[in-house]
N, C-alpha and C positions, 0 to 999 in steps of 0.2 A: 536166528538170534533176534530179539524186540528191538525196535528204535530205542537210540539213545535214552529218550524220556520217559520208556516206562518203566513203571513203578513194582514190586516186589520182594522176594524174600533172596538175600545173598548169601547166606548164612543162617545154621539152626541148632540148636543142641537140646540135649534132654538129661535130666537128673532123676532118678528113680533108688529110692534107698538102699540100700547094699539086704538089709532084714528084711526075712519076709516071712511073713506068720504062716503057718499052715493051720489053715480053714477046720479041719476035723482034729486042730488041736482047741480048737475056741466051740466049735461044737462039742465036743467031748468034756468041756470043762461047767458046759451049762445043762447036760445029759440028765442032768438028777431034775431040773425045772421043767426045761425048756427041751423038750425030745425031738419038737421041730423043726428045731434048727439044724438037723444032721442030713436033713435033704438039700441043704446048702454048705454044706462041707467040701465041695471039690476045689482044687487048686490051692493056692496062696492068696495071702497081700502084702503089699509093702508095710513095712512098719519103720517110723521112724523113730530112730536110736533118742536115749535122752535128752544128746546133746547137738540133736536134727529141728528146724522148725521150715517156716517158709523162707528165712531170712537164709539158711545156712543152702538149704536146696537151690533159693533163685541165685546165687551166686555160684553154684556148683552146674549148673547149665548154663549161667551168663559165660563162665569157664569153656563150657564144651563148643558153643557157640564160636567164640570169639578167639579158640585156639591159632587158628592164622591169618588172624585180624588185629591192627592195632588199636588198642583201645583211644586209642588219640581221636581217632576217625568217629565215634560216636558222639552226638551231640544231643543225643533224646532218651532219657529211659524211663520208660511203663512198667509199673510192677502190678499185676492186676491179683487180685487173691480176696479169699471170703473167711480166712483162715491167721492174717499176718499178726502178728504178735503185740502191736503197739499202734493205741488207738489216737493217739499224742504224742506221735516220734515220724517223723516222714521213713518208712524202711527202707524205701528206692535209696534213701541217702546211704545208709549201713550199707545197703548192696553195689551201690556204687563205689563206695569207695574201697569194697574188697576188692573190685574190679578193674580197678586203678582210673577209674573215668576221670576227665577231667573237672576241675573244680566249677567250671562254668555250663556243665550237661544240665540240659532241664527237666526235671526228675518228677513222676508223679505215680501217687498209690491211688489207686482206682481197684472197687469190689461192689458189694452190695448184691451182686448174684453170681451163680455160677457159670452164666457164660462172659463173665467181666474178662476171662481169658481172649478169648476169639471176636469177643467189640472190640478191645485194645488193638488189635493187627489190623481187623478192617478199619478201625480209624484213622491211625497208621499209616497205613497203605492209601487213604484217602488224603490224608496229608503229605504222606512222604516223598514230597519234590524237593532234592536237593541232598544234603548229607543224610547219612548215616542215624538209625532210629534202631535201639533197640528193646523187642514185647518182650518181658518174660511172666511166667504167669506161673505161680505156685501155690500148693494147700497141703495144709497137713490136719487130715478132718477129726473128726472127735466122736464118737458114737459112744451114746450109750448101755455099758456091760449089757448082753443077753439079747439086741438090737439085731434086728435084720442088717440095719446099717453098721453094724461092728465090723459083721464077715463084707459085706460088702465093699465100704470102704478101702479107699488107699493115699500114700501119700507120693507126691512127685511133681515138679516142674519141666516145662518145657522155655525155650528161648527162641524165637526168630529175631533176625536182623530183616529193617527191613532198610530198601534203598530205590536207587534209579540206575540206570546203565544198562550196557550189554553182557554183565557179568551176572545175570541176576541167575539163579537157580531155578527159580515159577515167579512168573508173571500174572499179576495182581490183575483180575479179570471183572468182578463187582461184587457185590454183595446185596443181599437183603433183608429184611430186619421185618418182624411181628413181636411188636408190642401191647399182652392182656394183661389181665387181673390174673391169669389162670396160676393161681400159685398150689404148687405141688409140694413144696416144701416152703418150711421158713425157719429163722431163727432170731429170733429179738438180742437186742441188743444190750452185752454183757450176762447171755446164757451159751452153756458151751455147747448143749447139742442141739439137735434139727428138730421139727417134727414133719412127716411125713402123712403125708393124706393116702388113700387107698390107690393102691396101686392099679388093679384094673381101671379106676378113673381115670387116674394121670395118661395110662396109655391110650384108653377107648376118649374119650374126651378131650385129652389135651395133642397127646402125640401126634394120633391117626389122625386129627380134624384140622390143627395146626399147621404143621409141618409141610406136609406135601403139595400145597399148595405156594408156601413159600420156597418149596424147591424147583414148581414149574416155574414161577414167576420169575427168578432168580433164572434158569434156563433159557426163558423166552429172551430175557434182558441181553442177554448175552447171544444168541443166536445160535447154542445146542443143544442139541435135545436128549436124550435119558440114552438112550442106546450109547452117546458117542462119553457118558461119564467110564472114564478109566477104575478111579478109584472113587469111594464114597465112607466116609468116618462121620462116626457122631456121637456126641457127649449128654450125658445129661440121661433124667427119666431112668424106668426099669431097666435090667438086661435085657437087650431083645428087641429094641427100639428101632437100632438102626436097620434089621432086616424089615421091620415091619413097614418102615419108610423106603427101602428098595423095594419091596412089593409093589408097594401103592403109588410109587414113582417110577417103576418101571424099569428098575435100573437093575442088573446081573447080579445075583447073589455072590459069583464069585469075584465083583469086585468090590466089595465091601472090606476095608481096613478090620484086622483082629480088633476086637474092642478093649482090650487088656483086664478083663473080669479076669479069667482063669490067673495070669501070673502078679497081678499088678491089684486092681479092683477100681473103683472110682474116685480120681482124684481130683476131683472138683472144679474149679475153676484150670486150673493145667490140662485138663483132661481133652478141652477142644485141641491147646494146640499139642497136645500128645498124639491127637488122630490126626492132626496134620501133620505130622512128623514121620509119624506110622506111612502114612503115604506117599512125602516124598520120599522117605530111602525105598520105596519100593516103586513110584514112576520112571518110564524114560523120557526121551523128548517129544514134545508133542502131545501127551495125556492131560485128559480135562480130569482136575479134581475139586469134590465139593464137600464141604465140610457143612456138620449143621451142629448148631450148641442150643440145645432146648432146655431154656425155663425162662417164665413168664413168658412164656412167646415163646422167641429163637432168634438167631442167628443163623444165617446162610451165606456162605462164601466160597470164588470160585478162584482157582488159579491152574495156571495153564505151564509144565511143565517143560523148561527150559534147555535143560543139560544135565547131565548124569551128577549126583554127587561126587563131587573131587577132594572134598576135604582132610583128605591124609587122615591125621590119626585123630579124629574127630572120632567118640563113643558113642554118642546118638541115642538113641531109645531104644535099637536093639542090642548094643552093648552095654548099656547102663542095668535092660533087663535081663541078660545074661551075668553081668555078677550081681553073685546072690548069697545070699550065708542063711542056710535052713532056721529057722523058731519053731520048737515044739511046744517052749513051755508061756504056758497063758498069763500066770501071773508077772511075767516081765513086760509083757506089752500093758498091762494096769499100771504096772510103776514107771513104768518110760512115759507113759502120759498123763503121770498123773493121777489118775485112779485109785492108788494103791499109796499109801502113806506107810511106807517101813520106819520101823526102829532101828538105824542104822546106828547106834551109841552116842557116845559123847565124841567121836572122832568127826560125824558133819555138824557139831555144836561149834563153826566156823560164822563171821561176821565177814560177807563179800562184795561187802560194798566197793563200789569202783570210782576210782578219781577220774571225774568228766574230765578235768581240769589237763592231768596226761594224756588220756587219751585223747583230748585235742591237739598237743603237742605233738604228740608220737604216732597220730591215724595212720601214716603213711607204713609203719613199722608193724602195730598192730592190728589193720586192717587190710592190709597190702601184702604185708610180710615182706617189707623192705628192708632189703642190710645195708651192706654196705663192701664196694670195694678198693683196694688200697691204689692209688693211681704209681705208688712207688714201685710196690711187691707182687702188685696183683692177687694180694689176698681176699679172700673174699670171707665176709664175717657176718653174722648176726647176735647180738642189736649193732648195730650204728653208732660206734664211739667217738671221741675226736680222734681220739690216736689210733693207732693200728695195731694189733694185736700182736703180729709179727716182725714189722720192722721199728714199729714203733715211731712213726710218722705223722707229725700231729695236722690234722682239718687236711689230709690228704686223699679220706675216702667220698665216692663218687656213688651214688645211689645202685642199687642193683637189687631186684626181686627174685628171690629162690619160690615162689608158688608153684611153678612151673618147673623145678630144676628137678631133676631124678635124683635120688637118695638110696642108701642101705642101714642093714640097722649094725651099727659098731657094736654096744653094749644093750642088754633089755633086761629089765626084769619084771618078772609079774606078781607086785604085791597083792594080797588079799587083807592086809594090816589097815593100810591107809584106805581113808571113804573115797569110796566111786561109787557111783549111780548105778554102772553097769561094772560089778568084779569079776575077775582079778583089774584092777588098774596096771596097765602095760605102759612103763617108759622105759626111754632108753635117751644112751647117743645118735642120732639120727645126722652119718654121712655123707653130703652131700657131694655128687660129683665134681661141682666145681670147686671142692675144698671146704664149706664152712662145715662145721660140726656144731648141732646144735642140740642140747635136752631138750625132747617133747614127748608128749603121750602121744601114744600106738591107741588106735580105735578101729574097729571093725577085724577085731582078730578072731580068723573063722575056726572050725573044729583042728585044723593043722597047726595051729599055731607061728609064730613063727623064731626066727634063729637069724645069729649071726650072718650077713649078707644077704639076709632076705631085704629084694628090690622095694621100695616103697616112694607112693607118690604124697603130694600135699593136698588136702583136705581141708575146708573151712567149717568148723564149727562151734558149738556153744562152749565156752573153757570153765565156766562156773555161772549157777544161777544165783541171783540176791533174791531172797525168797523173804526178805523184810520190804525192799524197797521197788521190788520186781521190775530188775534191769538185768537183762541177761548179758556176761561180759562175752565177749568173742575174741578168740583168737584161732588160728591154725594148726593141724596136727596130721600127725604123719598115720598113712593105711598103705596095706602089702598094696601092691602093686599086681593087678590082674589082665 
């Protein structure tokens, strides 16, 4: 076990879209142009649903993270992403306050590259003497149609906690940092996609030249050397990068973390600490692991392997990538981002503007998903009335959040009448264990569908977009339970 004072990760989770595209369905759709894109046809990617962005992911891993942790206990949150939705709205606040943090966390959106992931944790970690800090880092990336970068791409979040104590899970060992010009990609500001320089450069000139010397220096600092790295993950650059950095660094090919091309693809700024996640659920005690997140330079960070994960029903990265609901068809991944402007009728000729004004009143209900319970009956209700539903006892109920609560479905149906984004539109009665019943829509309904008593957990995401005044409203909804 570390002395009391040192610093690390106590806690981790990961978010990864439940959709995921299959690669020789987006090859096969650009076959009449583009014939070479079928040599990158293998595997999948994440694809995120309409109503998924960075805001709805970082709080769907702050979730996974902080399952048997109180959110009382965090006093710092990092949202780091190159992808977040609002360029004049703080999102760490939105994600915060899905997350129940308290109102006096000090909250900050930090991007600008793609390793804005993995700088957030070493700073972090360089800071973090004293309570509770929590990195999460999310992207949900953009390519454009026909793009090496389409198939490539992916979207998904990771979280670490970070802290001090004897409790920690890896212990925060140093870091090191090269900072060039060497820009391999870029993207200006208020354009949705990248552009990408040649790829044999990025790798012979940026990766090869870069990198492996800020991973001896990083080794030297520290006092290990390449033989004793356990595990080794890295983000950023071509597929391919991080062996070519265990070559030239000396380090075992078989301990190099899966890169998540095949089931996931690259997801940006998340993607460092997805390989770091990737290798703690796979260290024991005592493994040195090193992470690198390359662009403009890189990042380099070391942590040193604590204790086995314990965190009960924590879903992690390799549970997050095991549920999955197959996409074959291409043009939904156009319309889910965008791309693709249907005629959906007169039925989305809706006006959805949102009253700040409530949802300042009622964040706690609408971004929390806070009901309420009857101190008389013990009922438990949502929304949050004066009086009780059932005994009718007025300014009696006491706060209580069902985000967390296990549910089944009472009633469902699946209209194809009314506008959704993605049809049939699925609601129902959604019953909650500990009694409330409440109408919500059903998302992420896979080819089984589902029925009466089908288990189902709570879910944050997008409830309707204002595509006049581009404010996306959020609320919570109910998916089967996997």
């Amino acid at each position: 076990m570390p002395a009391p004072s040192a610093v690390g990760i106590k806690s981790f989770g990961a978010y990864i879209p439940r959709r995921r595209m299959s690669r020789a369905a987006i090859a096969a759709a650009h076959a009449w142009a583009l014939p070479n894109l079928k040599g990158l046809a293998k595997g999948e990617r994440s694809l995120c649903s309409w109503d998924e962005d960075v805001i709805t992911m970082a709080v769907e891993a702050g979730r996974d993270c902080l399952r048997e942790i109180s959110s009382n206990d965090v006093t710092e949150l990092t949202l780091a992403s190159t992808t977040a939705p609002y360029a004049d709205l703080q999102n760490a606040t939105l994600v915060a306050s899905a997350l129940r943090l308290q109102p006096n966390t000090s909250m900050t959106d930090i991007g600008g590259s793609t390793r804005s992931g993995l700088s957030a944790v070493i700073q972090t970690c360089r800071n973090g003497h004293g309570a509770d800090r929590l990195v999460i880092a999310a992207d949900n990336r953009h390519a454009k149609p026909g793009s090496i970068q389409e198939i490539q791409y992916g979207s998904g979040a990771g979280a670490v906690l970070i802290g001090e104590g004897s409790d920690l899970v890896a212990r925060f060992l140093d870091a090191e940092t090269v900072s060039v010009p060497f820009f391999d990609h870029f993207r200006k500001a208020n354009e949705k996609f990248d552009y990408y320089w040649e790829e044999r450069w990025i790798r012979d000139e940026g990766i090869a030249k870069l990198v492996p010397n800020a991973v001896q220096t990083l080794l030297k600092k520290i006092g290990r050397t390449s033989e004793q790295v356990a595990w080794f993950g890295m983000s950023g650059g071509p597929a391919g990068g991080d062996k070519l950095i265990a070559k030239l660094t000396y380090i075992k090919p078989d301990r190099i973390v899966p890169d998540l091309q095949a089931q996931v693809g690259d997801t940006g700024a998340a993607h460092g600490l997805l390989a770091l996640i990737g290798a703690l659920e796979r260290a024991k005690s005592g493994d040195l692991l090193i992470i690198v997140s390359f662009a403009q330079g890189g990042e380099v960070v070391a942590f040193e392997m604590q204790q086995s994960d314990g965190a009960g029903d924590r879903r992690g990265l390799s549970g997050s990538i095991a549920r999955r609901i197959e996409e074959n068809v291409y043009l939904k991944m156009l319309s889910f981002s965008g791309e693709l402007q249907l005629d959906w009728g007169m039925r989305a000729e809706t006006d959805n503007k949102s009253a700040l004004t409530q949802l300042y009143r009622s964040a706690d209900q609408i971004l929390g998903f806070v009901g309420g319970r009857c101190e008389s009956c013990a009922t438990v209700q949502f929304p949050r009335l004066p009086s009780c539903v059932n005994c009718g006892a007025n300014d009696s109920q006491k706060t209580y959040s069902l985000s967390g609560e296990s549910a089944k479905v009472a009633t469902y149906t699946a209209d194809w009448l009314q506008y959704s984004p993605a049809p049939p539109l699925h609601v129902g009665l959604v019953q909650f264990d500990v009694g409330a019943r409440v109408l919500m829509e059903i998302v992420d309904v896979g080819p089984a569908g589902i029925d009466v008593g089908t288990p189902l957990e709570m879910t944050f995401r997008i409830k309707e977009r204002d595509h006049l005044r581009h404010y996306d409203r959020y609320f919570w909804k109910a998916t089967p339970r996997v």
